[in-house]
C-alpha positions in Angstrom: 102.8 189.8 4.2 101.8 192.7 1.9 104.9 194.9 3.2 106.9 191.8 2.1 105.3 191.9 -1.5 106.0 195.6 -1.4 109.8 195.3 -1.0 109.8 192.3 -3.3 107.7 194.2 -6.1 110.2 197.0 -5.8 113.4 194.4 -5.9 111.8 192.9 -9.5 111.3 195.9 -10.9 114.7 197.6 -10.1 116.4 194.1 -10.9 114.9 194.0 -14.3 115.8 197.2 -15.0 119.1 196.6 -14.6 119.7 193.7 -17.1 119.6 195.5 -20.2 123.3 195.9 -21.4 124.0 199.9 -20.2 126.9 201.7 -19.1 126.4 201.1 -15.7 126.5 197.4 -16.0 129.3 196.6 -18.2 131.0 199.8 -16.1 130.6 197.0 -13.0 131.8 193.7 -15.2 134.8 196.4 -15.9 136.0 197.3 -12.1 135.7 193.3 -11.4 138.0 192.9 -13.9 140.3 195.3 -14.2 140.4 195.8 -10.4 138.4 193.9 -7.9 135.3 192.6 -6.6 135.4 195.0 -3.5 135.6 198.0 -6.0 133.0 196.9 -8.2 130.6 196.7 -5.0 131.7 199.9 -3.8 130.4 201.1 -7.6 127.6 199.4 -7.3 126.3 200.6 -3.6 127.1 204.4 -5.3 124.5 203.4 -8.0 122.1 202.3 -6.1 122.2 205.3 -3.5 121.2 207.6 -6.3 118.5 205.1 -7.8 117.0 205.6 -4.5 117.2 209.3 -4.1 115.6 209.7 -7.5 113.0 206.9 -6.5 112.1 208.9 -3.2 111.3 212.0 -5.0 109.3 210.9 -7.5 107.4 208.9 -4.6 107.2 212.2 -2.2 105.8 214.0 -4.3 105.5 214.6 -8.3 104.8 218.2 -7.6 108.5 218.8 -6.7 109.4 217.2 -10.0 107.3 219.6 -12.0 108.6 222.5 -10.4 111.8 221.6 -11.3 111.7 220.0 -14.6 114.3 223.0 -15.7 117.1 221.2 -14.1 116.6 217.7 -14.9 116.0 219.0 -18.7 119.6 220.6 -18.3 120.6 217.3 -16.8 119.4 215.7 -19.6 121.0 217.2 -22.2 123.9 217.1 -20.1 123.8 213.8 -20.3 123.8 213.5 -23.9 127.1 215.0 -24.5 129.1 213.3 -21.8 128.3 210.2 -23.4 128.8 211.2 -27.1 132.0 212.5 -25.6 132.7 209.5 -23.5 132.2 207.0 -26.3 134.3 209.1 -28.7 137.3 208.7 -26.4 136.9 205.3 -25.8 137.1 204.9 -29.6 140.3 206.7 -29.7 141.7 205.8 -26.6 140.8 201.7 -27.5 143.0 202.6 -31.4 146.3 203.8 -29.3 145.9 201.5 -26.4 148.1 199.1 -24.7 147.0 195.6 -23.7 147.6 196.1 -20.0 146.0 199.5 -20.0 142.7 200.3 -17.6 139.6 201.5 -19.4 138.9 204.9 -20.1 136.6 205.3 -16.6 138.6 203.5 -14.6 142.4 205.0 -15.4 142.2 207.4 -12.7 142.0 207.2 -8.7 138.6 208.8 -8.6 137.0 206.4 -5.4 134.6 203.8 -7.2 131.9 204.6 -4.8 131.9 208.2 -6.1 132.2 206.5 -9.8 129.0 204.9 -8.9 127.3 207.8 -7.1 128.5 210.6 -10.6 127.2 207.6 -13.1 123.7 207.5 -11.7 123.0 211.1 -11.1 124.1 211.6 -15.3 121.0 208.7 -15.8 118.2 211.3 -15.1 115.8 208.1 -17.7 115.2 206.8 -14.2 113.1 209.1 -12.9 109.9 208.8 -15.6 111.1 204.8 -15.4 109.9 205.4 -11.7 107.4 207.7 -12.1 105.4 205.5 -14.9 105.6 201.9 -12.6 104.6 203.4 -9.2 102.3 205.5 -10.2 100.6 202.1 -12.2 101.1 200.2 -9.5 99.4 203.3 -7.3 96.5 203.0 -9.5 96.1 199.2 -9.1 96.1 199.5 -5.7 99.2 197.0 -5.0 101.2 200.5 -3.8 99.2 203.0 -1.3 100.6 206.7 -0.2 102.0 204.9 3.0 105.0 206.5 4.3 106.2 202.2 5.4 104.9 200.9 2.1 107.2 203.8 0.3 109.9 203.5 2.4 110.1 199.4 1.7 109.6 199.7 -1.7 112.4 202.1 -2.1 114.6 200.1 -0.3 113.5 196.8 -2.3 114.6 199.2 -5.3 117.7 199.9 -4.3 118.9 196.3 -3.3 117.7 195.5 -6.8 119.5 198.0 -8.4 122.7 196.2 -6.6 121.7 192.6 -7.2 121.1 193.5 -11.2 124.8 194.7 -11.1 126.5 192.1 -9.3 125.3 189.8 -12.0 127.0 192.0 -14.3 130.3 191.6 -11.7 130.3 187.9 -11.2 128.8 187.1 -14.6 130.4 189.6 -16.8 133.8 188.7 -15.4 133.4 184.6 -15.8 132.3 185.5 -19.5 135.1 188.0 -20.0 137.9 185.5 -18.5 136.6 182.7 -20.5 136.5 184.9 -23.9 140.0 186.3 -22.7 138.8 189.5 -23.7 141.2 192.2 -24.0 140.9 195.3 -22.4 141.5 197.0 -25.9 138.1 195.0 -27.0 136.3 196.2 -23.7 136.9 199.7 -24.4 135.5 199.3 -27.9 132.6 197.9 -26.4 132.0 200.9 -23.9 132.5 203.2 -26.6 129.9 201.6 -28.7 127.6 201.0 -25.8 128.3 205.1 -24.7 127.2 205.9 -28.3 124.3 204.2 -28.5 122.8 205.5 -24.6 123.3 209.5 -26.1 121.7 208.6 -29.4 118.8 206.9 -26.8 119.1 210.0 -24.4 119.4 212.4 -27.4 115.8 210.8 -28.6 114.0 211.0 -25.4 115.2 214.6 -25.0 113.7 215.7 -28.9 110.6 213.6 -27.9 110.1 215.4 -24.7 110.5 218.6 -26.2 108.2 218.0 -29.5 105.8 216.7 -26.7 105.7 219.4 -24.3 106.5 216.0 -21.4 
């Protein structure tokens, strides 16, 4: 019963997490869309490959993360300009576009699994999102340094992360269809929501520095 609790406190958490409006979400409600359900999951299972990987290391050990803080600092600022670049074009590329047109992430034949897997890796804010809930929940005792306990919580993470973004699929693309949202009005909205993520990246990374984190 606690291994079941395990899983299911990892599913919450990771489900949560992904309700917030964010550039992977509306990036999901976009593929059902514009393409189709079986690309959007194909997205989504890239997403949540990645959440886990981050989620493992900062459960095996935090020691590795220290060590190389370098590279997810350069990750993070990496991060920053992608999106400020990102949202620029959607900007321009919503002012000249054509009603039938794809979004600015999705008008290429890049697979959407790979989509999925490049969008998480540039979302380096998961690993101190990890890092702050397990080790609380390590300090409370409801998680223990058990290879089975991390292992099920990881993968209660993971099927979070792709329950959180089907309800962005399903959801997203009843609300669109009923709006009749253009796709002109969609890429306004990435762009604005691309925007706002580097100004939130752009913060964390000034914080961390000023901090010494």
């Amino acid at each position: 019963m606690h291994l079941l609790t395990i899983a299911l406190l990892g599913w919450l958490l990771s489900f949560l997490g992904q309700l917030p409006l964010g550039t992977m979400s509306i990036t999901a409600t976009q593929i059902s869309v514009q393409e189709n359900f079986r690309n959007a999951w194909k997205y989504a299972l890239g997403v949540a490959i990645i959440e886990i990987i981050y989620l493992r290391l900062v459960l095996s050990g935090v020691d590795w993360i220290i060590q190389h803080r370098i590279f997810f600092t350069i990750l993070g600022w990496l991060t920053v300009v992608v999106f400020l670049v990102l949202g620029i074009i959607s900007f321009v590329t919503a002012g000249k576009q054509t009603e039938n047109k794809k979004a600015l992430l999705l008008n290429n034949k890049l697979d959407r699994f790979l989509l999925g897997v490049s969008m998480s890796t540039l979302n380096p804010a998961q690993i101190p999102f990890w890092f702050i809930w397990s080790s609380y929940f390590m300090d409370i005792h409801l998680l223990k340094s058990d290879f089975a306990e991390f292992n099920l919580f990881t993968i209660g993470a993971g099927l979070g992360t792709v329950s959180g973004l089907a309800l962005y699929m399903y959801g997203g693309n009843w609300l669109i269809t009923k709006m009749n949202t253009s796709n002109r009005s969609l890429n306004k909205i990435m762009g604005i929501i691309f925007m706002i993520a580097a100004l939130a990246q752009l913060y964390r990374m000034i914080y961390k520095s000023s901090t010494g984190l």
